[in-house]
C-alpha atoms as a printed R data frame, in Angstrom:
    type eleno elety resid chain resno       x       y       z
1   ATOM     1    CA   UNK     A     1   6.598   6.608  25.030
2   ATOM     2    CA   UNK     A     2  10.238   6.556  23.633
3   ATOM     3    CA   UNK     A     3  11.366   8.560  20.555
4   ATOM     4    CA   UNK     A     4  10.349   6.900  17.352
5   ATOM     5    CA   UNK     A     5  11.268   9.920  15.107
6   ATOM     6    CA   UNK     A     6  15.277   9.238  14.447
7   ATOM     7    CA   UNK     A     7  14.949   6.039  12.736
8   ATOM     8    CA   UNK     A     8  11.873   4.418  10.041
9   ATOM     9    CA   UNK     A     9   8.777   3.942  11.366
10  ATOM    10    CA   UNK     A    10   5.713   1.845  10.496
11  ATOM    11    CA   UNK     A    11   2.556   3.219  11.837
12  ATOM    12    CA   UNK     A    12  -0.640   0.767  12.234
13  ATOM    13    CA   UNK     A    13  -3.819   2.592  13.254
14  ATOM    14    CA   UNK     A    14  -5.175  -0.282  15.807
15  ATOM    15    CA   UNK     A    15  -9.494   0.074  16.450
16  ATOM    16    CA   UNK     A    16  -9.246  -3.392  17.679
17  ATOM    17    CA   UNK     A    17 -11.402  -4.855  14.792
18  ATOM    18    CA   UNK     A    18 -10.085  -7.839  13.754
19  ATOM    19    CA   UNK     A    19  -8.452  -6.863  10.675
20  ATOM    20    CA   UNK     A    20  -6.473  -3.719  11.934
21  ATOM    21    CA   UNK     A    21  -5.125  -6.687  14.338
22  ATOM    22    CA   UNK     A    22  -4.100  -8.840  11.082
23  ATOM    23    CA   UNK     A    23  -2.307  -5.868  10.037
24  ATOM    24    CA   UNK     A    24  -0.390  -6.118  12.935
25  ATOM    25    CA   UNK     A    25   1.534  -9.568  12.142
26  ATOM    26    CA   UNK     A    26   1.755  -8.847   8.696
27  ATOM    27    CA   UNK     A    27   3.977  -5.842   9.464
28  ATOM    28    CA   UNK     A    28   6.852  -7.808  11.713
29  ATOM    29    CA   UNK     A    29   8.564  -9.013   8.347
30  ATOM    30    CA   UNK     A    30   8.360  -5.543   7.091
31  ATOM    31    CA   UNK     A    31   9.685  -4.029  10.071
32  ATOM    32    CA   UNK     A    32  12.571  -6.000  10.466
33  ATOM    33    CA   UNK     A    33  13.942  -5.715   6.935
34  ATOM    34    CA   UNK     A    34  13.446  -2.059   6.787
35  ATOM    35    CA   UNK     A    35  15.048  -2.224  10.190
36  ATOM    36    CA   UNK     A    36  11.783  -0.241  11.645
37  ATOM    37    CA   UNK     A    37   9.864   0.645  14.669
38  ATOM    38    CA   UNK     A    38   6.356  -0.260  15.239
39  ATOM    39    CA   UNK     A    39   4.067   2.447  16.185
40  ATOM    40    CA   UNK     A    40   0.355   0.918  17.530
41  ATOM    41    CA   UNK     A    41  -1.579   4.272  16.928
42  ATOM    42    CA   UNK     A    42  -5.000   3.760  18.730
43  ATOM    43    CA   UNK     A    43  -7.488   6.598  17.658
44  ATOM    44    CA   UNK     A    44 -10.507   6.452  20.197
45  ATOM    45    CA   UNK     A    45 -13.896   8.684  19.536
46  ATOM    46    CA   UNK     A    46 -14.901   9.554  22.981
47  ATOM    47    CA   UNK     A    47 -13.894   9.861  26.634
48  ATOM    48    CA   UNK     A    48 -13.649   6.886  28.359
49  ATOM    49    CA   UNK     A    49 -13.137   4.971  25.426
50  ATOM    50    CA   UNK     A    50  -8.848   5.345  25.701
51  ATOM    51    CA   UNK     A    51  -8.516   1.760  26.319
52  ATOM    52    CA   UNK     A    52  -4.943   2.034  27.707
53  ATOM    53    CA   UNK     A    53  -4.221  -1.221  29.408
54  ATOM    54    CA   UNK     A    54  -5.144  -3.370  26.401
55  ATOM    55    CA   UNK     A    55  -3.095  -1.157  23.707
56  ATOM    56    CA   UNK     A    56   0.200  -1.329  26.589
57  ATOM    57    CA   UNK     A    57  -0.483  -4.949  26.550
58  ATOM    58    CA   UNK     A    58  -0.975  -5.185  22.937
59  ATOM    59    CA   UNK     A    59   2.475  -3.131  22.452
60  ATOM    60    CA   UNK     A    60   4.625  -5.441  24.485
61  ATOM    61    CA   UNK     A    61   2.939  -8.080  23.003
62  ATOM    62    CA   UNK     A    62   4.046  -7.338  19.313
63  ATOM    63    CA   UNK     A    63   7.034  -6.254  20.143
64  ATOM    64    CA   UNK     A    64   7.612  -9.604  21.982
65  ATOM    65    CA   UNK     A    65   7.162 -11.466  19.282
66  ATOM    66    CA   UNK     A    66   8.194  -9.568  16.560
67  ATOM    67    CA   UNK     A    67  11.617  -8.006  18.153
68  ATOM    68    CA   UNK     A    68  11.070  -5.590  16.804
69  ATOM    69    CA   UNK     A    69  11.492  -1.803  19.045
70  ATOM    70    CA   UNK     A    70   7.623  -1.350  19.317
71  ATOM    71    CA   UNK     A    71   5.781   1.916  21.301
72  ATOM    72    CA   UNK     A    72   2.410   2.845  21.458
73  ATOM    73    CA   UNK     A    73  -0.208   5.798  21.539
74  ATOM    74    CA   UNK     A    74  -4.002   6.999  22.578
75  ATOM    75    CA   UNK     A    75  -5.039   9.878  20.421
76  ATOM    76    CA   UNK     A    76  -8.646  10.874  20.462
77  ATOM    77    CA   UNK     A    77 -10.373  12.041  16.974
78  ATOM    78    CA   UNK     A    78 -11.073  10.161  13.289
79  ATOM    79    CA   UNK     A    79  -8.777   7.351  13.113
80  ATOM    80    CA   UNK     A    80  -7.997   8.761   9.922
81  ATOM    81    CA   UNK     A    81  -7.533  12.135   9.913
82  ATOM    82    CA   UNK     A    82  -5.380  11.346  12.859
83  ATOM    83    CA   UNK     A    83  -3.326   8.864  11.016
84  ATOM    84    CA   UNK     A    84  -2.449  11.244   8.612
85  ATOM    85    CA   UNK     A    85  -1.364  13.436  11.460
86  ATOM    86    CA   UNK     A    86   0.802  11.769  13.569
87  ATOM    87    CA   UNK     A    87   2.156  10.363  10.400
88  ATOM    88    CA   UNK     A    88   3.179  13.450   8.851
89  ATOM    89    CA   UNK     A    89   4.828  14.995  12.184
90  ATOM    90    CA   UNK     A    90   6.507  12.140  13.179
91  ATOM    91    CA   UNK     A    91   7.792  11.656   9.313
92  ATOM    92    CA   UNK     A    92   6.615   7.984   9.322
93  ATOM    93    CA   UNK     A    93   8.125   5.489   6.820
94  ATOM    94    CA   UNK     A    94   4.733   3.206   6.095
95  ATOM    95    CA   UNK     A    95   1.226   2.578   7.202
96  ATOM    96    CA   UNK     A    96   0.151  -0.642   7.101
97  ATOM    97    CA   UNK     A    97  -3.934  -0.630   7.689
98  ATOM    98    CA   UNK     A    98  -6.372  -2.725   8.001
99  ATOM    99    CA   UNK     A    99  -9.360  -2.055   5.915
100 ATOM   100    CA   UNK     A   100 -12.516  -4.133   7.876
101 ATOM   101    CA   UNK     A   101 -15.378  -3.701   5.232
102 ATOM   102    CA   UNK     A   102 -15.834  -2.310   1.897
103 ATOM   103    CA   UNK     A   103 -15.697   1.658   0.638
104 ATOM   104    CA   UNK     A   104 -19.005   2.750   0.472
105 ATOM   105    CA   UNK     A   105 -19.807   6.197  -1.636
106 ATOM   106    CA   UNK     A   106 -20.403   7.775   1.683
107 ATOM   107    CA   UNK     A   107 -16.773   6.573   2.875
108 ATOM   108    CA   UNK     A   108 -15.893   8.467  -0.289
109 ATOM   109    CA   UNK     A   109 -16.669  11.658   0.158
110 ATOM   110    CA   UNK     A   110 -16.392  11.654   4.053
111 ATOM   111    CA   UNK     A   111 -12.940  11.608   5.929
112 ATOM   112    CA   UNK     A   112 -13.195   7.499   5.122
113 ATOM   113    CA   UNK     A   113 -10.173   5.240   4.412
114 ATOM   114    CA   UNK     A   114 -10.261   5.884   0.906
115 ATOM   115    CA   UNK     A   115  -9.548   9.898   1.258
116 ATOM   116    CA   UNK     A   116  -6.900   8.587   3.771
117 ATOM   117    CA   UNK     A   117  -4.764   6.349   1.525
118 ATOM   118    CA   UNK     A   118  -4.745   9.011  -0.708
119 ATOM   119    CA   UNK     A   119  -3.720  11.529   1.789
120 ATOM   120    CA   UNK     A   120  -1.375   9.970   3.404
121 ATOM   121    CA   UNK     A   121   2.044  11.537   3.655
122 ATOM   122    CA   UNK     A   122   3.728   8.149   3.122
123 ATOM   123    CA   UNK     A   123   2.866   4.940   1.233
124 ATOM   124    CA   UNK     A   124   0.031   2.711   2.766
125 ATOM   125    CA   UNK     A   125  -0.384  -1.101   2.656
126 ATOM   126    CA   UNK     A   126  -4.336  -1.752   3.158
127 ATOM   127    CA   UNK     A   127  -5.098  -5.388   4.165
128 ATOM   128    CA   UNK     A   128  -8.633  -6.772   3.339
129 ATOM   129    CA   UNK     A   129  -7.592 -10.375   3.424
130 ATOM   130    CA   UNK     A   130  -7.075 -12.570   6.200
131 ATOM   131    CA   UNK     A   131  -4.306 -14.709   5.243
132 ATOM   132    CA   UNK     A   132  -1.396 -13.864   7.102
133 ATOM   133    CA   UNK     A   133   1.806 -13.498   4.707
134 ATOM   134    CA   UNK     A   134   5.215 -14.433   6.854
135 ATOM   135    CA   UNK     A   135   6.939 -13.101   3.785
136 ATOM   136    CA   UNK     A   136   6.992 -11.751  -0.003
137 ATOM   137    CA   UNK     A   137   8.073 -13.448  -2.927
138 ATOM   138    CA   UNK     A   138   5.888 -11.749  -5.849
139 ATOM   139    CA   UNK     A   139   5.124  -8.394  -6.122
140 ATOM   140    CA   UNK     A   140   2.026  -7.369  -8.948
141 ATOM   141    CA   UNK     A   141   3.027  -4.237 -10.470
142 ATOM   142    CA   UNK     A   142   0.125  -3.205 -12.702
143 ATOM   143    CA   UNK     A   143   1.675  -0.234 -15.554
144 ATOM   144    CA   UNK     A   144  -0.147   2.157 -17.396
145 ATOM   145    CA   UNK     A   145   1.835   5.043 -19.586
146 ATOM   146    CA   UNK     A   146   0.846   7.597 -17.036
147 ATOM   147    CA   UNK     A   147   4.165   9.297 -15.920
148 ATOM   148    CA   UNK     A   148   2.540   8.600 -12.668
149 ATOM   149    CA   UNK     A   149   2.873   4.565 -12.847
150 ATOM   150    CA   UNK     A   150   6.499   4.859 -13.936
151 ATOM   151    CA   UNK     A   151   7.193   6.274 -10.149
152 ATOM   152    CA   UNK     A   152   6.276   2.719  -8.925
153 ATOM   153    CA   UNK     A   153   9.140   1.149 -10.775
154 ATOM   154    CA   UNK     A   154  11.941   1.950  -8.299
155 ATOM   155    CA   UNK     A   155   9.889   1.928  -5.261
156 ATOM   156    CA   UNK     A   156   8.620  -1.820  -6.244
157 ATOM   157    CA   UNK     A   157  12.780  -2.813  -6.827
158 ATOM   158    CA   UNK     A   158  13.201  -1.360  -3.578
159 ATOM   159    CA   UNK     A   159  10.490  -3.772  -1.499
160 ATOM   160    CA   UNK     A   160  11.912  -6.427  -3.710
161 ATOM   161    CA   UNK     A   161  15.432  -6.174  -2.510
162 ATOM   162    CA   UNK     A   162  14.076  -6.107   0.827
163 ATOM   163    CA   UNK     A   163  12.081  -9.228   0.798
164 ATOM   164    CA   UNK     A   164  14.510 -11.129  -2.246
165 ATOM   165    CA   UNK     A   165  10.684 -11.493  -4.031
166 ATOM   166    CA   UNK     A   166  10.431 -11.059  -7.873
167 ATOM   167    CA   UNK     A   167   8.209  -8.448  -9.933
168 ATOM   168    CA   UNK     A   168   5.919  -9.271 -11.682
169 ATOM   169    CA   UNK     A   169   4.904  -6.659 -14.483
170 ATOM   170    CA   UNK     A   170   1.072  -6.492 -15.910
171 ATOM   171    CA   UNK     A   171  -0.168  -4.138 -18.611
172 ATOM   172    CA   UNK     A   172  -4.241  -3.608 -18.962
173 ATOM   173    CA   UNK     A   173  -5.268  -2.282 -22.302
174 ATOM   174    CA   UNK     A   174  -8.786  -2.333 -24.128
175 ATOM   175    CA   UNK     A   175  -8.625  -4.556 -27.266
176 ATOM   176    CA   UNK     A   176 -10.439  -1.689 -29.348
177 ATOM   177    CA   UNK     A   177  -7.274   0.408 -28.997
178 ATOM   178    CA   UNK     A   178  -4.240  -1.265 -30.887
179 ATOM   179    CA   UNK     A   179  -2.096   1.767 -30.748
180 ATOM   180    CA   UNK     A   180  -2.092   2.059 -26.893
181 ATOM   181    CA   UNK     A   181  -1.639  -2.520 -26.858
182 ATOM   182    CA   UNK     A   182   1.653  -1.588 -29.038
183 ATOM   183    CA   UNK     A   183   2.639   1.066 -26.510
184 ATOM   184    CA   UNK     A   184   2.420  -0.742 -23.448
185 ATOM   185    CA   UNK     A   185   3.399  -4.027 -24.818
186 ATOM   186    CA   UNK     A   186   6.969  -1.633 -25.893
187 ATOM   187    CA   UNK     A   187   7.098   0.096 -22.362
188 ATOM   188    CA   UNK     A   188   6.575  -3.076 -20.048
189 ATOM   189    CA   UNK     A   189   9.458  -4.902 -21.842
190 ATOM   190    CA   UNK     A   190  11.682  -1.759 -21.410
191 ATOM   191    CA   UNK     A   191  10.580  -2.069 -17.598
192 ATOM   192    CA   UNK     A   192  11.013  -5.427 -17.469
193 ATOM   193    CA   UNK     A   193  14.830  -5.196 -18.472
194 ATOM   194    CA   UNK     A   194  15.265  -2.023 -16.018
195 ATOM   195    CA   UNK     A   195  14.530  -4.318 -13.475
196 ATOM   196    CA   UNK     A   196  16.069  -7.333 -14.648
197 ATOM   197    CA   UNK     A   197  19.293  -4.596 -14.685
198 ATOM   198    CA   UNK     A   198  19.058  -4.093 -11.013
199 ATOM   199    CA   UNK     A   199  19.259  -7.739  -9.944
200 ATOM   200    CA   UNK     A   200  15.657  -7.958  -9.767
201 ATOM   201    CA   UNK     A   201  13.524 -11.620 -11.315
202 ATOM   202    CA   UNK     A   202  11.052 -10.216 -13.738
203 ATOM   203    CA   UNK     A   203   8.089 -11.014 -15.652
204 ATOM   204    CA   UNK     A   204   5.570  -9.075 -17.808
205 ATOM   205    CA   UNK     A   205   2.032  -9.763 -19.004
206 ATOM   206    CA   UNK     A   206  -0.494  -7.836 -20.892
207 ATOM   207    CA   UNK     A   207  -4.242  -8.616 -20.862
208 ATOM   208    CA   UNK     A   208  -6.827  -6.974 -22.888
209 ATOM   209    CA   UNK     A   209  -9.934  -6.296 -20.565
210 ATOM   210    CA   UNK     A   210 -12.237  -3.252 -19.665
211 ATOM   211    CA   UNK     A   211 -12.661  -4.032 -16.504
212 ATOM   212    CA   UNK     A   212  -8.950  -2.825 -14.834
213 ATOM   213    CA   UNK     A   213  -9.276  -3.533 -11.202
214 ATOM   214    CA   UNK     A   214 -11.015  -6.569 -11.512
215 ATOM   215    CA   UNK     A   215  -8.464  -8.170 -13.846
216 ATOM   216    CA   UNK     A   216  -5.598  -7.010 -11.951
217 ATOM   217    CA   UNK     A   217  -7.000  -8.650  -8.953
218 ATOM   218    CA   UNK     A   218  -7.267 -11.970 -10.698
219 ATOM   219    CA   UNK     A   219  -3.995 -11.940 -11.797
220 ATOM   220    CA   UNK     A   220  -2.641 -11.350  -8.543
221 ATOM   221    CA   UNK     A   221  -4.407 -14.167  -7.372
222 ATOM   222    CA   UNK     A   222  -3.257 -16.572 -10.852
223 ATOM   223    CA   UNK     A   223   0.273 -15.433  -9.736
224 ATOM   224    CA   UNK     A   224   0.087 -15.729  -5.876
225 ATOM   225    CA   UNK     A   225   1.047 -12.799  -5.787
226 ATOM   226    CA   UNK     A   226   2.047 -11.342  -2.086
227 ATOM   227    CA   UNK     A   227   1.382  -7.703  -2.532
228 ATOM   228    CA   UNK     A   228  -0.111  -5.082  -5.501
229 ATOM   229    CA   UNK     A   229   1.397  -1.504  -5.907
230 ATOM   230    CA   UNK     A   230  -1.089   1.027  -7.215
231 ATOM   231    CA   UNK     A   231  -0.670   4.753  -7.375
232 ATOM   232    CA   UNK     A   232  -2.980   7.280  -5.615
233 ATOM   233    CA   UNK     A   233  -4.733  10.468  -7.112
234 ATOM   234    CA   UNK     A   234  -4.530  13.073  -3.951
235 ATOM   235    CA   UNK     A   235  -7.122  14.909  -6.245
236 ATOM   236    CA   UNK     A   236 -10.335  13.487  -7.743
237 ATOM   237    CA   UNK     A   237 -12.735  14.980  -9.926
238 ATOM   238    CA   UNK     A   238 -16.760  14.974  -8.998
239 ATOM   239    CA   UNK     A   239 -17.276  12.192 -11.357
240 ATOM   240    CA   UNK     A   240 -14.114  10.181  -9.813
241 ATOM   241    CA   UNK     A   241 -16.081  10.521  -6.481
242 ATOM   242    CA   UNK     A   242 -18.741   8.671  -7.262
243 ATOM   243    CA   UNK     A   243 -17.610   6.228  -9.542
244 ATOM   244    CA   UNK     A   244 -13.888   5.937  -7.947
245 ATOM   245    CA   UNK     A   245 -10.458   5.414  -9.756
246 ATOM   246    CA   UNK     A   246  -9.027   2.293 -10.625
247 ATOM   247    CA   UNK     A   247  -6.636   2.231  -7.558
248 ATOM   248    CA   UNK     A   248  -9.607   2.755  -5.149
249 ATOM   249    CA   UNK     A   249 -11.705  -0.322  -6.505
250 ATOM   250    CA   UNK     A   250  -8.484  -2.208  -7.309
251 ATOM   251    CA   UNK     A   251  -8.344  -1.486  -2.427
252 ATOM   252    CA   UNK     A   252 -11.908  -2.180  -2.386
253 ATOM   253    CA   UNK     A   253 -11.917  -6.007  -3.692
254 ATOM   254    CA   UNK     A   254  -8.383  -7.376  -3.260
255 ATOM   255    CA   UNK     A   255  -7.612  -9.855  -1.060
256 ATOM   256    CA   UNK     A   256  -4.222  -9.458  -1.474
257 ATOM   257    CA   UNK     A   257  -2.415  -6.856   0.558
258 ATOM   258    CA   UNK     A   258  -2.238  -3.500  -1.743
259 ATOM   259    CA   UNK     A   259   0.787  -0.478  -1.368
260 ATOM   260    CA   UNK     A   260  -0.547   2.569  -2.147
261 ATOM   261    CA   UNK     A   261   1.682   5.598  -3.359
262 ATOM   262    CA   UNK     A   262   0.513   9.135  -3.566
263 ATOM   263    CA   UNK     A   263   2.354  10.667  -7.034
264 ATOM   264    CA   UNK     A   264   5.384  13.063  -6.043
265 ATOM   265    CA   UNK     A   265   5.612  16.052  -8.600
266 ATOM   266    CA   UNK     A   266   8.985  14.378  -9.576
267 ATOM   267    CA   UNK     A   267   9.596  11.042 -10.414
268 ATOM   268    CA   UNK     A   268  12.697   9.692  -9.031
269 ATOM   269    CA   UNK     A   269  13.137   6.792 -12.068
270 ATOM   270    CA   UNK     A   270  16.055   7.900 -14.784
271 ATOM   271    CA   UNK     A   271  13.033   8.717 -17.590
272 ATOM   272    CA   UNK     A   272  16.133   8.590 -19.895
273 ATOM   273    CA   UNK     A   273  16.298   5.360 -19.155
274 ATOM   274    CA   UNK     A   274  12.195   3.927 -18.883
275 ATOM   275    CA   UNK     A   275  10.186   6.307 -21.295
């Protein structure tokens, strides 16, 4: 295998389900306007079960008809844990996964893909649906006034100026609390015209609904949108395990693909600037 440290990379964990395929196509795009390698990262449980001819083939395959540089590798263990791995030592730019089936409380708890995506060392796209997306021209970006959610601001202008797609802001409050309805109403117009100020097409929207996730999916789908960004909690409390954030359920019912990001202890938007 060549050297796919010195440049981005895109990892894809690859069981050979169907969907961690999908993911597969719906990274070429990606690749190419991050100017990327492809890494096919296939994580195998037992001896014997290295399956070394197909993932070769599959490499040359995707690289073929992506052109995009494309290398592969057999690791036995979790798929994973060993996703997090390999993507932390080889300082991997995205994972784009393929998520089969839904989260169940077991998956949870366990070393599942939901303690994955929030693990990760680098931002994950999880793909549930099976529409294959040759492109992106509407990116959801659901705000809350965490300082968390005001770290997906730039990172969201940043996938937009890679794929010349428009942003598409939406605040989720509960009608029973009018003070927090003025205060997002107030902060996703001042995102709105940050973005607007990089070049970016904007548009905000706030609902009133209780249930988050759900409505956030539905307006992705109202929109068309190509691709929700959500933020990650590395840590959960007991209660968050069995009853899951937000982000987790918004992963577990989309259809749409989602990009996760884990919060960095600094946020790297001008808070002068968005507050």
């Amino acid at each position: 295998m060549s050297d796919t440290s010195k440049q981005n990379l895109i990892i894809i964990p690859i069981d050979f389900t169907e969907q961690s395929l999908l993911a597969i196509g719906q990274s070429y795009n990606l690749a190419k306007y991050t100017h990327s390698k492809i890494l096919l990262l296939h994580v195998y449980e037992n001896q014997g079960e290295e399956k070394f001819d197909e993932i070769s083939k599959l490499a040359k395959k995707t690289q073929d008809e992506s052109g995009v540089p494309t290398d592969f590798m057999n690791v036995k263990g979790n798929i994973y844990k060993e996703t997090v791995r390999v993507a932390d030592e080889m300082d991997a730019t995205l994972i784009v996964v393929g998520l089969e089936s839904h989260i169940s409380a077991k998956d949870i708890i366990g070393a599942s893909a939901s303690k994955f995506i929030r693990e990760s060392p680098c931002p994950v796209i999880s793909i549930r649906g099976h529409d294959h997306r040759d492109g992106c021209e509407n990116i959801l970006l659901p705000l809350d006034l965490t300082k968390e959610s005001r770290q997906k601001v730039d990172k969201a202008i940043e996938f937009a100026r890679y794929f010349g797609a428009a942003i598409r802001i939406l605040g989720v409050f509960s009608s029973a609390d009018e003070k927090y309805e003025n205060q997002l109403h107030a902060y996703a117009h001042q995102v709105k015209q940050y973005v607007k100020s990089k070049g970016i097409a904007c548009t905000n929207k706030t609902i009133p609904s209780d249930n988050i996730a759900e409505t956030v999916v539905e307006y992705a789908n109202k929109i068309e949108a190509d691709l929700i960004m959500i933020m990650t909690k590395t840590d959960l409390s007991m209660k968050e395990f069995f009853v899951g954030t937000t982000a987790q359920r918004v992963i577990d019912i989309s259809n749409i693909p989602v990009l996760s990001i884990r919060p960095t202890q600094r946020s790297s938007i001008n808070n002068s600037v968005i507050m």
